[in-house]
C-alpha positions as CSV (number, residue, x, y, z in Angstrom):
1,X,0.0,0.0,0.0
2,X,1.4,3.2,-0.9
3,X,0.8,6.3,0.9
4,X,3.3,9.3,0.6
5,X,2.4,12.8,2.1
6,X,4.7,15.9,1.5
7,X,4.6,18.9,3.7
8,X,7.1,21.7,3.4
9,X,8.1,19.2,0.2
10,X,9.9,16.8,2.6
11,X,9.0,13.3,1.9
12,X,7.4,10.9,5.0
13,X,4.6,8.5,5.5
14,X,1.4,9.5,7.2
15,X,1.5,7.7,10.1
16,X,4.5,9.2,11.2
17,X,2.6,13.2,10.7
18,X,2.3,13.5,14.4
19,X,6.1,12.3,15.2
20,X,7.7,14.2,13.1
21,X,5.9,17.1,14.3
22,X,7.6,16.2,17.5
23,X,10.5,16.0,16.4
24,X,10.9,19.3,14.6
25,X,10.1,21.0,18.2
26,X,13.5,19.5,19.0
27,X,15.5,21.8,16.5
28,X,14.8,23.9,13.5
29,X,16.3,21.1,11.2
30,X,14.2,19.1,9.1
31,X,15.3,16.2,6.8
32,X,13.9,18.0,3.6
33,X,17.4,18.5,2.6
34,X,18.2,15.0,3.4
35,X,15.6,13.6,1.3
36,X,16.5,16.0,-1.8
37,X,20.2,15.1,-1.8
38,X,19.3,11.0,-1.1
39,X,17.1,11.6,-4.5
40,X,20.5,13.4,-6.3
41,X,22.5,10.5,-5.6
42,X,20.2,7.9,-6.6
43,X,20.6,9.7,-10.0
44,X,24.1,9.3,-10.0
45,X,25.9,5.7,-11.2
46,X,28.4,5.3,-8.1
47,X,29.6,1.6,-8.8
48,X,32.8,0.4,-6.7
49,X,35.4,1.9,-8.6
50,X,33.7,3.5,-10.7
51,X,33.2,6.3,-8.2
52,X,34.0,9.2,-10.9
53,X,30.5,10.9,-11.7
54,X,29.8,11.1,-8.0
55,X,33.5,12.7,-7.2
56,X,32.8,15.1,-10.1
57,X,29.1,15.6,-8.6
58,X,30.8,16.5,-4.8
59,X,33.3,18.9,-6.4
60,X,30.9,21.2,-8.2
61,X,28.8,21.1,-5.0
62,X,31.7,22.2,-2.7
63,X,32.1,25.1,-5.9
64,X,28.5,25.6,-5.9
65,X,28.2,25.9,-2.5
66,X,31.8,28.1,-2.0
67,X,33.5,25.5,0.3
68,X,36.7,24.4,0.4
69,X,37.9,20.9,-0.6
70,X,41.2,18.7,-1.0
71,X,40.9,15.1,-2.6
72,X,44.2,12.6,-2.1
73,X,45.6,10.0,-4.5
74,X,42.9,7.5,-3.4
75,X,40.4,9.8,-4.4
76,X,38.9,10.4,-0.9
77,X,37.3,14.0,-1.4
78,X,37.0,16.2,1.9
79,X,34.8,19.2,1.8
80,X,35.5,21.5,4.6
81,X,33.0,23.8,6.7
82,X,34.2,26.7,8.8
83,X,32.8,27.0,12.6
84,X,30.0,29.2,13.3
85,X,31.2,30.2,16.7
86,X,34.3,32.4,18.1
87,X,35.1,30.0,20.3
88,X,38.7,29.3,20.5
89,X,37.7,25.2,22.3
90,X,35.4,24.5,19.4
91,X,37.1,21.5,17.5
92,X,37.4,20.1,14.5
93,X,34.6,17.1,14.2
94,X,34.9,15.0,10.6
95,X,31.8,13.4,9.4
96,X,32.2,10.7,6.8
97,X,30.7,8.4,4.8
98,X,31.8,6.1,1.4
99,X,30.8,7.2,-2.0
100,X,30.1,3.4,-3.2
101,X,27.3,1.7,-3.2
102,X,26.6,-2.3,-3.8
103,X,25.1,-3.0,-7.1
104,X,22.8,-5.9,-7.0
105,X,20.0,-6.9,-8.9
106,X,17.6,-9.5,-9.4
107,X,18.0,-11.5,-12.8
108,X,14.6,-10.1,-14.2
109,X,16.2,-6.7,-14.2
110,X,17.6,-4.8,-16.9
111,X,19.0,-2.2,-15.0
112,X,22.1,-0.8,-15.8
113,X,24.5,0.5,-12.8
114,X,26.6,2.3,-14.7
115,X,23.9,4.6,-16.8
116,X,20.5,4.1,-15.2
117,X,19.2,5.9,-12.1
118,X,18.1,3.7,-9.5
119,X,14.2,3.7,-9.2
120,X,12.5,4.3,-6.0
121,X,8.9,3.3,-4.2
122,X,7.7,3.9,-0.6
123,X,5.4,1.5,1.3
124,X,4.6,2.5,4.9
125,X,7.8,3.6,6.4
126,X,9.9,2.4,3.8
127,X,12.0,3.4,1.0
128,X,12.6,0.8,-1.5
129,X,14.3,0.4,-5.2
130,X,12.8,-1.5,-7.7
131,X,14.7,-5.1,-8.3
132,X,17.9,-3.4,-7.2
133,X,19.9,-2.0,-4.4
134,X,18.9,0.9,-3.3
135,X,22.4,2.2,-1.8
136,X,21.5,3.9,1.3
137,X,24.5,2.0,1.9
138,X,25.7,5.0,2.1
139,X,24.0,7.1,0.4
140,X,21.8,8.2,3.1
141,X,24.8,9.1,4.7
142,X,26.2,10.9,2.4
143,X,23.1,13.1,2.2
144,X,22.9,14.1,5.5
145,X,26.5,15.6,5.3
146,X,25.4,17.1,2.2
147,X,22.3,18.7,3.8
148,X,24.9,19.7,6.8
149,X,26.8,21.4,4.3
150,X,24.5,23.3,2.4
151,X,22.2,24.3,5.8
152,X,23.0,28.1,6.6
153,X,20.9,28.3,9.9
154,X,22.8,25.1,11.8
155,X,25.3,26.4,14.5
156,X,28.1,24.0,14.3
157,X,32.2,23.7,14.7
158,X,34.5,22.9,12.2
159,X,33.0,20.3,9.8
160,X,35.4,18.1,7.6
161,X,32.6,16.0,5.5
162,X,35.2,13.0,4.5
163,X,33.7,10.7,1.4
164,X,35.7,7.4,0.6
165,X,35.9,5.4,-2.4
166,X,35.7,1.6,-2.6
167,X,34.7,0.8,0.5
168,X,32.3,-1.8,-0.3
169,X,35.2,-4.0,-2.7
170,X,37.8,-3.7,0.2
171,X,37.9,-0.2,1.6
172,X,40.4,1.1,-0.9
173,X,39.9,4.5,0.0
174,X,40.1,4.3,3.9
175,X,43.1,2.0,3.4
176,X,45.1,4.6,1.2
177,X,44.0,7.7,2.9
178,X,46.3,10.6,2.7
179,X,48.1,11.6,6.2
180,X,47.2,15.1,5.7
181,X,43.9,15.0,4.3
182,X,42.3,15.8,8.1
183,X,42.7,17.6,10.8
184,X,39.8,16.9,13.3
185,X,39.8,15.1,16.6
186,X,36.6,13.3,16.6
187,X,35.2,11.5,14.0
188,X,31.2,10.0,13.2
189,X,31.1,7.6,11.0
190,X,27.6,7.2,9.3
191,X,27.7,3.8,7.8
192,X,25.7,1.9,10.7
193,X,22.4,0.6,10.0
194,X,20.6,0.6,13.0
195,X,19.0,3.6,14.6
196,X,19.2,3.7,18.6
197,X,22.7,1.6,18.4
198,X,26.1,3.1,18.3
199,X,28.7,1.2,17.1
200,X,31.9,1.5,18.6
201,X,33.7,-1.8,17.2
202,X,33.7,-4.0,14.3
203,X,35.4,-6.7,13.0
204,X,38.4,-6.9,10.3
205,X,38.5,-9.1,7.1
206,X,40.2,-10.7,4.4
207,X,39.6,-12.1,1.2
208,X,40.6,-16.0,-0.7
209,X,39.9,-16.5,-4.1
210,X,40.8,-20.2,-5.8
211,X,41.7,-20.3,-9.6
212,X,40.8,-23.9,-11.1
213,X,42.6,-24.4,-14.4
214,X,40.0,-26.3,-16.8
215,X,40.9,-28.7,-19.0
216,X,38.0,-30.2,-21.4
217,X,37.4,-33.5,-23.1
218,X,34.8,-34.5,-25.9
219,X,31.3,-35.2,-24.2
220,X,31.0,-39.3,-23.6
221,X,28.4,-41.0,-26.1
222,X,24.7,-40.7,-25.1
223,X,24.9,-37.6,-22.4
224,X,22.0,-35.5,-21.6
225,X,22.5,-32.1,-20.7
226,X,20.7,-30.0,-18.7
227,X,20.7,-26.5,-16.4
228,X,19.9,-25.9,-13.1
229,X,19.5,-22.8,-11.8
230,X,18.6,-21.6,-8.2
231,X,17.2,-17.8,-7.5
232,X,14.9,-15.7,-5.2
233,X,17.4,-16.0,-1.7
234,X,17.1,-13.3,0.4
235,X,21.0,-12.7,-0.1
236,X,22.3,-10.1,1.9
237,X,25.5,-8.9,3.5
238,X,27.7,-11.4,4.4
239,X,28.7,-9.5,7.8
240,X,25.5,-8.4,9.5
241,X,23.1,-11.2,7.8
242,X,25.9,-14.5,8.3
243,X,23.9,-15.3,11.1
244,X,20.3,-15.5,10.3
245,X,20.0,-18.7,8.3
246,X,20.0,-17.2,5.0
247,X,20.4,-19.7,2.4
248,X,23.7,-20.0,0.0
249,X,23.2,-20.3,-3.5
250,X,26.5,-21.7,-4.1
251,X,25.9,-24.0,-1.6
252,X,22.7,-25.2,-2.2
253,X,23.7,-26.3,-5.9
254,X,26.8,-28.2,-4.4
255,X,24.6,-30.4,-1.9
256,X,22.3,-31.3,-4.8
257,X,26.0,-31.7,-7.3
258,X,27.5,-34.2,-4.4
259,X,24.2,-36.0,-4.3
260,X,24.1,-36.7,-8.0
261,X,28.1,-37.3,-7.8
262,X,27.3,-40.4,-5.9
263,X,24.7,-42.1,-8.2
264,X,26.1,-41.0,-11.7
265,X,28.6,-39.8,-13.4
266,X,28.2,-36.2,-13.7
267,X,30.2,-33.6,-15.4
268,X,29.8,-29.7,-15.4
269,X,30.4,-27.6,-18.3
270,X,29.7,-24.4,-16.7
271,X,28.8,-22.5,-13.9
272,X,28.2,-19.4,-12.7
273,X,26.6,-18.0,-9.5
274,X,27.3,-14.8,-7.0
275,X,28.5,-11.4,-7.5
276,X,30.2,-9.4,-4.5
277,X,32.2,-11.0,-1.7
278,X,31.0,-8.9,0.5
279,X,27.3,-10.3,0.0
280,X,26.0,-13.9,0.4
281,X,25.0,-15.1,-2.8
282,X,21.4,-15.5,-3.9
283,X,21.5,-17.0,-7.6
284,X,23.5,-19.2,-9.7
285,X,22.8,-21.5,-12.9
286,X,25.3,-24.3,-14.1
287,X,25.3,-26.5,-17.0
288,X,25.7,-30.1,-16.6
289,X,25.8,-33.2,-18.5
290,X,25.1,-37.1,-17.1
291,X,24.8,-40.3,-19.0
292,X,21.3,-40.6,-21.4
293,X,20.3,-43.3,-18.6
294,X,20.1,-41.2,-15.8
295,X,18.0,-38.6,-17.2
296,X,15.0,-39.7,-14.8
297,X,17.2,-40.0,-11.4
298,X,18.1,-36.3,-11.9
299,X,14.8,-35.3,-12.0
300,X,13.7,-37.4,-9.2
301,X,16.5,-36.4,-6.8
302,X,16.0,-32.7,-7.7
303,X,12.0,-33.0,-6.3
304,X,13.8,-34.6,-3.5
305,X,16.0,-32.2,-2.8
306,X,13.8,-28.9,-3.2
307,X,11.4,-30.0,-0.3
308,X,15.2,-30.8,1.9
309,X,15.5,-27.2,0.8
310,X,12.4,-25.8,1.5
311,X,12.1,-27.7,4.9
312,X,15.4,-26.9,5.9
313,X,15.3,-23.0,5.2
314,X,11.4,-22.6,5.9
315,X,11.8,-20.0,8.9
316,X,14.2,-18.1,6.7
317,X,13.7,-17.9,2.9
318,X,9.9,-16.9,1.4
319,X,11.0,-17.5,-2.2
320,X,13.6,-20.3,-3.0
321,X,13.2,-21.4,-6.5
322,X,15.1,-24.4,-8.1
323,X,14.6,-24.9,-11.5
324,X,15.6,-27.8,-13.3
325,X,15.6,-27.8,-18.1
326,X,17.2,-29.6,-20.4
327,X,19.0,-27.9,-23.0
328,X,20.8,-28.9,-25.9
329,X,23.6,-31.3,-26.5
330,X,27.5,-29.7,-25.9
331,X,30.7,-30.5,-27.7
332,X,32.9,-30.7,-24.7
333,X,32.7,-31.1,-21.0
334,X,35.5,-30.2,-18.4
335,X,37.3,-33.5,-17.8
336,X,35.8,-35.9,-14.8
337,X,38.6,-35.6,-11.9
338,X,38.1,-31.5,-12.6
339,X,34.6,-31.7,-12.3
340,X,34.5,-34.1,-9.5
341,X,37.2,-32.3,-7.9
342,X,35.1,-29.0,-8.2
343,X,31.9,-30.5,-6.6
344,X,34.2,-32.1,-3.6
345,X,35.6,-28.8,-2.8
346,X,32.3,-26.7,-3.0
347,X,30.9,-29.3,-0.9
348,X,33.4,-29.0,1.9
349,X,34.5,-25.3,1.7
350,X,33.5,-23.8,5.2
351,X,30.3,-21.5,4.6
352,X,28.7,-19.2,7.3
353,X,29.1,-19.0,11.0
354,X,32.7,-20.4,12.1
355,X,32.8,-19.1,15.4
356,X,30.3,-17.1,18.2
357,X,31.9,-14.5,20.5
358,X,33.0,-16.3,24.3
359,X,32.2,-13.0,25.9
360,X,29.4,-11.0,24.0
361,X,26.6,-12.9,23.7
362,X,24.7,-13.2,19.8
363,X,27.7,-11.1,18.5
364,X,29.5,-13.1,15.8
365,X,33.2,-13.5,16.2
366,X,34.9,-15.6,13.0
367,X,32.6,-15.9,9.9
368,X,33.4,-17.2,5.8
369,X,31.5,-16.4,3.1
370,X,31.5,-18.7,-0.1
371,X,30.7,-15.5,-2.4
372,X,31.1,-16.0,-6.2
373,X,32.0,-18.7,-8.6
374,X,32.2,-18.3,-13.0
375,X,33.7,-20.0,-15.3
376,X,36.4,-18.1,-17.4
377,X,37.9,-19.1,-20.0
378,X,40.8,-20.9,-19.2
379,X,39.6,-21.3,-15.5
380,X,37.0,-21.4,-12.7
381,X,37.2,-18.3,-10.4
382,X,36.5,-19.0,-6.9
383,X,35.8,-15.8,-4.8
384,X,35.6,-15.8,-0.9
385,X,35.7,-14.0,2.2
386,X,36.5,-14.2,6.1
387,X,35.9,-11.8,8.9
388,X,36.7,-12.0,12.4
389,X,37.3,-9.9,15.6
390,X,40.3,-12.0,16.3
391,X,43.3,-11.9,14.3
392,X,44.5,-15.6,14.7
393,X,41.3,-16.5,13.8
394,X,40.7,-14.5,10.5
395,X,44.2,-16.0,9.4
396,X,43.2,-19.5,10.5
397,X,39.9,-19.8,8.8
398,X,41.3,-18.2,5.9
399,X,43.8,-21.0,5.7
400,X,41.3,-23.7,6.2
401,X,39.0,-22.2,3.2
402,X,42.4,-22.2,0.8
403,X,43.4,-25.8,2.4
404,X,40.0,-27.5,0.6
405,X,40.7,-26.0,-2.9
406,X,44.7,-26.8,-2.5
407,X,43.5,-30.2,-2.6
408,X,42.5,-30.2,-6.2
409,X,45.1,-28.2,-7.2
410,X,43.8,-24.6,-7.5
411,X,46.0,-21.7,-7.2
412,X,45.2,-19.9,-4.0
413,X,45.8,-15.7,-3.8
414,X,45.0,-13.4,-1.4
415,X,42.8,-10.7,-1.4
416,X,42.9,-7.4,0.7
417,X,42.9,-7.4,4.0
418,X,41.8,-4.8,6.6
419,X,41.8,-4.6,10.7
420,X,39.2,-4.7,12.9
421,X,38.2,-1.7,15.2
422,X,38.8,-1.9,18.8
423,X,36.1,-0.4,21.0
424,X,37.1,1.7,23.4
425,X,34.6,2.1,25.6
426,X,35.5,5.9,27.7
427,X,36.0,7.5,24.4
428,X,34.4,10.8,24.6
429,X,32.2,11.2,21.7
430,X,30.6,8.1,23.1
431,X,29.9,9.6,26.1
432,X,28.5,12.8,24.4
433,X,26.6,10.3,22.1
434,X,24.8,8.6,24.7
435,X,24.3,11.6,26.4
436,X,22.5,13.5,23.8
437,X,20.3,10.2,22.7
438,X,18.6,10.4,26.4
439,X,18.2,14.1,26.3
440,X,16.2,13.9,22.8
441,X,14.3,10.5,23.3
442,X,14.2,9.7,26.6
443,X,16.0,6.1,26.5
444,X,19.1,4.5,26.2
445,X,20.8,3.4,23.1
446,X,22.4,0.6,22.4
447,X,26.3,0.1,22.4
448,X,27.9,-2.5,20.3
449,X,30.2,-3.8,18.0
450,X,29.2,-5.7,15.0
451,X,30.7,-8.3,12.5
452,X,31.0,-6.5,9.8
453,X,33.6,-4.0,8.2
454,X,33.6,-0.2,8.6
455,X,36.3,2.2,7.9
456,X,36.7,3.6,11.6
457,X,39.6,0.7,12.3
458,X,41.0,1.1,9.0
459,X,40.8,5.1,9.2
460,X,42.5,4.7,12.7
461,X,45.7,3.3,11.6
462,X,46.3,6.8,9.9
463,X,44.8,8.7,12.2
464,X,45.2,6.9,15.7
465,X,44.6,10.1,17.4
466,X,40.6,10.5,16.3
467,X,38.0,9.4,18.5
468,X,35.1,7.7,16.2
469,X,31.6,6.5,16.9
470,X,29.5,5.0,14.3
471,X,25.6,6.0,13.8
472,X,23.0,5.7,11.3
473,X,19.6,5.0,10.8
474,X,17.9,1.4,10.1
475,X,18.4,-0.2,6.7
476,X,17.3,-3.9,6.1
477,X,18.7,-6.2,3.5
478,X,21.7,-4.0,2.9
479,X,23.8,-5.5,-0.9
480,X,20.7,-6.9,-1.7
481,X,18.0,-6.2,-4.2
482,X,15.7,-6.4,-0.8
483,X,17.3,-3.2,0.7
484,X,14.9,-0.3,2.3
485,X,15.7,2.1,4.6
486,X,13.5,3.2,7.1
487,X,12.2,6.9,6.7
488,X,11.4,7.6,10.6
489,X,14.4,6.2,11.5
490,X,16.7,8.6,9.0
491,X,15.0,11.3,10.7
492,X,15.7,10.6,14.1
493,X,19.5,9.9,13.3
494,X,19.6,13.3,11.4
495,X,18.1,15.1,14.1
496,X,20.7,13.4,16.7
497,X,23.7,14.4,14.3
498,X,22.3,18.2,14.1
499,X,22.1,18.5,17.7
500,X,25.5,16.5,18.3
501,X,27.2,19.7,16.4
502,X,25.3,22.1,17.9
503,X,26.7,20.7,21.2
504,X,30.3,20.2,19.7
């Protein structure tokens, strides 16, 4: 049901008329200018690394606006804002965000990231994009410094409004930031996705990727080919979502491969599944071929094997769909002990939750993430990633995940890896944080860390100096075609950010 009410031309659902009313008695700030900026960048293709139409777009506002701004080698774009007070104790505060965004979308889309703006609908308190990401990953973010900027009427200190590049493919930008590209002492970090809970913690990363050399043979006499192809997960980010159940494309397919594997012989021709490492994958089709004999068995196990499925992932996945054609004969398959070896190593590579926290309790500590597979074409690309608050352990179950595809001879390399962010529980902006939350809405927030990657620990190795805190309002379903961010919730967050640098 859609309902959407403007007033003053700022965009919110009727049911929250009365509270954001409310709110606005709290300070003269509104989220018009949030909402107008949010609708800019949604206009504006801002792939991972392919970040230069939104750099150009945050350079001719800083003109347009008359700020200053310095960008470094990395690209990371810092657009400055003078204090509004004579005080000599005012500091320096930066605000920051990434200019990236995850671009996911379902396989009935034509949608191109790199042209089309993304497309927008609101149900109830929701913002949602249409069979794509939306990217308030962190695009809602980087709107509210935007609307910072461009407010003349907001009493505030120094503002450094820092944007990133390529934080969503390995947090390039964070990783390679100049030393002298900021001079603040306190940093907020607007990348979390839960209003009421400030993150002051997270948990570092790395990434394995397996390269199978192929090596084909001519198809045996009297094969039957036929694809299978597996869509409509939930997905999601394979940080904050490892936990909930959600259901592995990749992983799916290779159950059902080792089950045909023991009853025939099967050979794959192709496959192709997953996109991002940093998101569970949701889709994947391969192309196999099994003796003319068998044809039936692989449509009886498959009926078998969707209700497993469906039984199996019933509390967490509405929409599995396993489909199951056969297609036309091939000249070549890849050669049996590659394609065996292929559907062994899928089946054993370590998928989800590796380890829980000993001393937080429901927070995540080690995680691995079977991401992406395709077939090249000389080669099978195997794309992975690990996270964990513990050191030992990221390098440990990174080294069990390379250890399975060693075993059939791939080539193992190494992707990026970043730290984790220790939480330091007296910092001050915390404390100012917390302090402010009470004042406004009259309860406590929550204080965490999380399992996924932000820029604060990376940031810190530069600038060890800053004290950081990471806010935000709720998104669900973040680097998935299923992300919405919640329109109340973006108002409450911008309102505790205005009143934060009124304070500061």
């Amino acid at each position: 049901m859609l309902f959407i009410k403007k007033e003053n031309n700022c965009l919110f659902t009727t049911q929250y008329k009365y509270y954001y009313k409310q709110m606005k008695s709290i300070t003269t700030i509104d989220t018009e200018a949030v909402w107008y900026y949010f609708k800019q960048l949604l206009k504006i293709p801002r792939a991972s690394k392919k970040e230069e139409k939104i750099q150009q777009y945050l350079i001719d506002f800083a003109k347009q606006q008359q700020l200053k701004h310095r960008i470094d080698k990395a690209g990371n774009i810092v657009i400055i804002k003078e204090k509004t007070t004579d005080k000599n104790d005012s500091e320096c505060v930066i605000l920051q965000s990434h200019m990236d965004m995850v671009c996911e979308k379902n396989s009935n889309s034509s949608h191109n990231f790199d042209t089309d703006a993304i497309e927008y609908y609101i149900e109830n308190d929701w913002m949602h994009a249409k069979n794509t990401t939306l990217g308030a990953d962190n695009g809602i973010g980087m709107a509210m410094q935007l609307a910072i900027l461009a407010n003349k009427t907001l009493p505030h200190p120094t503002i450094e409004c820092l944007f990133t590049t390529d934080e969503e493919t390995g947090l390039y930008g964070a990783s390679n930031i100049a030393s002298d590209l900021l001079t603040g002492s306190t940093l907020i970090n607007l990348d979390s996705e839960e209003e009421g809970e400030f993150c002051i913690g997270c948990a570092g990363g790395t990434d394995t990727l397996a390269k199978i050399k192929i090596e084909y043979e001519p198809t045996p006499e009297k094969f039957f080919f036929f694809t299978v192809k597996i869509n409509g997960l939930k997905g999601g980010h394979s940080g904050e979502d490892i936990n909930k159940n959600r259901a592995n494309a990749i992983k799916i397919l290779s159950d059902y491969l080792a089950i045909l594997q023991t009853k025939t012989d099967i050979r794959i021709v192709q496959i192709n599944g997953g996109n991002l490492r940093n998101a569970i994958p949701r889709e994947i089709e391969t192309l196999l071929a099994v003796p003319m004999k068998d044809k039936e068995l692989v449509r009886i196990e498959i009926n078998h094997f969707i209700y497993e499925v469906e039984t199996s992932f019933a509390l967490s996945e509405n929409h599995i769909n396993i489909e199951l054609e056969s297609t036309t004969s091939k000249e070549k398959v890849i050669k049996k002990h590659i394609s065996d070896g292929l559907i062994e190593s899928l089946k054993n590579c370590p998928n989800g939750v590796w380890q829980m926290n000993s001393t937080i309790p429901d927070l995540v500590e080690t995680s691995t993430n079977l991401a992406a597979i395709h077939t090249l074409e000389n080669e099978i690309l195997i794309e992975t990633s690990q996270r964990s608050s513990s050191e030992p352990n990221k390098r440990e179950i990174a080294e069990i995940v390379g250890s399975v595809f060693k075993k059939i001879g791939a080539e193992i390399e190494k992707g990026k890896d970043y730290p984790g962010w220790e939480p330091k529980m007296e910092s001050p902006i915390l404390a100012l944080c917390t302090t402010t939350y009470v004042e406004i809405f009259k309860k406590e927030p929550i204080i965490k860390t999380i399992h996924a990657g932000l820029e604060c620990g990376v940031i810190a190795k530069t600038y060890p100096h800053v004290d950081m805190i990471s806010i935000g309002p709720t998104i669900q379903n973040p680097h998935s075609p299923n992300e919405k961010v919640s329109i109340s919730s973006v108002e409450k967050c911008y309102h505790l950010l205005t009143n934060l640098l009124i304070k500061l």
